[in-house]
DRENVEXZA-405745 format. One record per residue (C-alpha): x, y, z; residue in three letters. Coordinates in steps of 0.05 Angstrom, whole numbers. Example, Ala and Ser with C-alpha at 12.3 -4.5 7.8 and 13.67 -1.06 7.14 Angstrom:
BEGIN
<atom u="246" v="-90" w="156" r="ala"/>
<atom u="273" v="-21" w="143" r="ser"/>
% end
This chain:
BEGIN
<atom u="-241" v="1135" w="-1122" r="unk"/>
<atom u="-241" v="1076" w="-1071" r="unk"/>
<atom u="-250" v="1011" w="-1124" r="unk"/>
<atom u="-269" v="935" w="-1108" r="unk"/>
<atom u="-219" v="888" w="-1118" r="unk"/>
<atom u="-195" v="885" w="-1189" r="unk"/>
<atom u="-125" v="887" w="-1232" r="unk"/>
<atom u="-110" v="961" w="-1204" r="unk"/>
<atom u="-53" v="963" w="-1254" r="unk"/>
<atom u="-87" v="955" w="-1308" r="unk"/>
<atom u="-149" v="989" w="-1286" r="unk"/>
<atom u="-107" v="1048" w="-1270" r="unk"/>
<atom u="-65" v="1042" w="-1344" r="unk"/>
<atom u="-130" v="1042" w="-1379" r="unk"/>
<atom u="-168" v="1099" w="-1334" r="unk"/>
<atom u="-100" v="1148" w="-1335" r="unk"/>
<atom u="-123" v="1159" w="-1265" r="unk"/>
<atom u="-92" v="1139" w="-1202" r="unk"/>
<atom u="-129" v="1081" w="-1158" r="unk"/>
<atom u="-146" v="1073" w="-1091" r="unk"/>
<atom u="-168" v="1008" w="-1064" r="unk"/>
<atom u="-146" v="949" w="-1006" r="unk"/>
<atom u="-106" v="898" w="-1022" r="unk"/>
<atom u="-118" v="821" w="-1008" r="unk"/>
<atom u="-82" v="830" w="-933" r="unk"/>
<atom u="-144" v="889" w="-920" r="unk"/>
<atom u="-95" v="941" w="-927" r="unk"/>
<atom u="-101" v="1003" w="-966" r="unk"/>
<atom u="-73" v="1008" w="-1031" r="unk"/>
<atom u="-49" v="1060" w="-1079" r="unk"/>
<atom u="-30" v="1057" w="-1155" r="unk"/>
<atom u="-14" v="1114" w="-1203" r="unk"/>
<atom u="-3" v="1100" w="-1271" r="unk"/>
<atom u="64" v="1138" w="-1305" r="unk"/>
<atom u="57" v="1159" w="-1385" r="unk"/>
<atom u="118" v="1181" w="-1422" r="unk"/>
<atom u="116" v="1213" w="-1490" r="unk"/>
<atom u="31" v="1188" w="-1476" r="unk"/>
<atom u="55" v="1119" w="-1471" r="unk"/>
<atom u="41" v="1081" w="-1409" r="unk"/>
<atom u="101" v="1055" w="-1378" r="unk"/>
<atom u="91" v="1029" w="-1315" r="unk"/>
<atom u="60" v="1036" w="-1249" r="unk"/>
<atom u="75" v="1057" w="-1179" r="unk"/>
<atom u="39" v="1020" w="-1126" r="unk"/>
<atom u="37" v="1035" w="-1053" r="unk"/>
<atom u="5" v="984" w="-997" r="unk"/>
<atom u="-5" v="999" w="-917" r="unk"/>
<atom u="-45" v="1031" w="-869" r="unk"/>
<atom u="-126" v="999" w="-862" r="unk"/>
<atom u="-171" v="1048" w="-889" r="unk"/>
<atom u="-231" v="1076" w="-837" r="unk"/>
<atom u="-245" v="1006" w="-795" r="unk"/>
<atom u="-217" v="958" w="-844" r="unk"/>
<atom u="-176" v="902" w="-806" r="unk"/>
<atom u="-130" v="850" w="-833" r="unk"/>
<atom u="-143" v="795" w="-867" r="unk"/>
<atom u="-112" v="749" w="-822" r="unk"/>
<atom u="-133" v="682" w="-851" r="unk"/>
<atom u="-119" v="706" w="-924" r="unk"/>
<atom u="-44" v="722" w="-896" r="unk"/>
<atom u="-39" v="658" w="-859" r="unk"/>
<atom u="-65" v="619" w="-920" r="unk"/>
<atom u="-7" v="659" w="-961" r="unk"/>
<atom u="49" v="659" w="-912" r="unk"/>
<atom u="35" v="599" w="-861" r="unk"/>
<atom u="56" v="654" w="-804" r="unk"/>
<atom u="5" v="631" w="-753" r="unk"/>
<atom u="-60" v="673" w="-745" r="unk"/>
<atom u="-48" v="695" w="-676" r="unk"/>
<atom u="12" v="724" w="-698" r="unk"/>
<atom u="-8" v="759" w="-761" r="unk"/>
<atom u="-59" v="786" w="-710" r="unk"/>
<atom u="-5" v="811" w="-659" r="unk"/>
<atom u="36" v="842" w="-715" r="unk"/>
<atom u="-24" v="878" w="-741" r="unk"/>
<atom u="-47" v="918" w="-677" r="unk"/>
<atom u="-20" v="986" w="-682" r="unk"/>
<atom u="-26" v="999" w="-761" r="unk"/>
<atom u="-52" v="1067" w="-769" r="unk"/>
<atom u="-104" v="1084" w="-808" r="unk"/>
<atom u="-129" v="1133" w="-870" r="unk"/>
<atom u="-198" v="1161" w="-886" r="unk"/>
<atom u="-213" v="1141" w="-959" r="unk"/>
<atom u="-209" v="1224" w="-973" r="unk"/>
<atom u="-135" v="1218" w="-956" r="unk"/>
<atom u="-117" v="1161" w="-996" r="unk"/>
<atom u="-147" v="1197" w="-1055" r="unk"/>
<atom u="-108" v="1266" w="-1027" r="unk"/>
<atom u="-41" v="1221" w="-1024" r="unk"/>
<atom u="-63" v="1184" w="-1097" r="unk"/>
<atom u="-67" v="1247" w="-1116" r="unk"/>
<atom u="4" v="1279" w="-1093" r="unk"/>
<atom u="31" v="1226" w="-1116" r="unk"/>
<atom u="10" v="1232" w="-1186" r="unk"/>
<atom u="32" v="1301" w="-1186" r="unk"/>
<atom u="99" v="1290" w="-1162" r="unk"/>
<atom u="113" v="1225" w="-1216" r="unk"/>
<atom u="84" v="1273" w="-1271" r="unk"/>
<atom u="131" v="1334" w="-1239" r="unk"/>
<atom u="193" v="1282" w="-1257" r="unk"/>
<atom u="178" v="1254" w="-1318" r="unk"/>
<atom u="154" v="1324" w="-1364" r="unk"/>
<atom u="226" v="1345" w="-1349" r="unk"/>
% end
C-alpha cells in the first residue's frame, strides 16, 4: 500500500482505500478517506514515526521552518519506527474504526 509522493487525499478519495506513504519531513504518513451516505467527505490523516530506515529530511524541514539543521537533527533521534506491514495494519484499523462511527 506504501505510495510515492502524491496528493494522498485525493488519491485516497478517488481509490476509497486508505493510504500509506511519508510525508515531505521522511515521516510516515497515513490517510483514510471517510464516505457518508457514499459521498466522500473528508479525510483523516495521520504523520510520525520513519518507516523501516527512513530518516528525516532535515534540510527539507530547515528550508520550511528555518530551525537550524543540527537541531532538527537532535530533535529527530529517538523517533520510533514502523514496518510498512504495520502502517498498512494501523491504515487499516483505522478505517474500520471511522467506518464503525459513521454507519451508525
Amino acid at each position: 500500500m506504501f505510495h510515492g509522493p502524491t496528493n494522498v487525499a485525493a488519491q485516497a478519495e478517488q481509490t476509497g482505500k486508505p493510504v500509506v506513504n511519508e510525508c515531505d519531513a521522511g515521516l510516515v504518513k497515513i490517510v483514510v478517506p471517510i464516505f457518508y451516505d457514499g459521498k466522500f467527505v473528508g479525510a483523516f490523516g495521520t504523520c510520525g514515526l520513519f518507516m523501516g530506515d527512513s530518516e528525516v529530511e532535515s534540510f527539507l524541514v530547515h528550508m520550511t521552518t528555518e530551525i537550524d539543521e543540527k537541531k532538527i537533527e537532535e530533535l529527530s533521534d529517538g523517533i520510533g519506527t514502523l514496518s510498512e506491514s504495520e502502517a498498512e495494519s494501523l491504515a487499516r484499523f483505522i478505517q474500520e474504526r471511522i467506518d464503525a462511527i459513521v454507519s451508525k
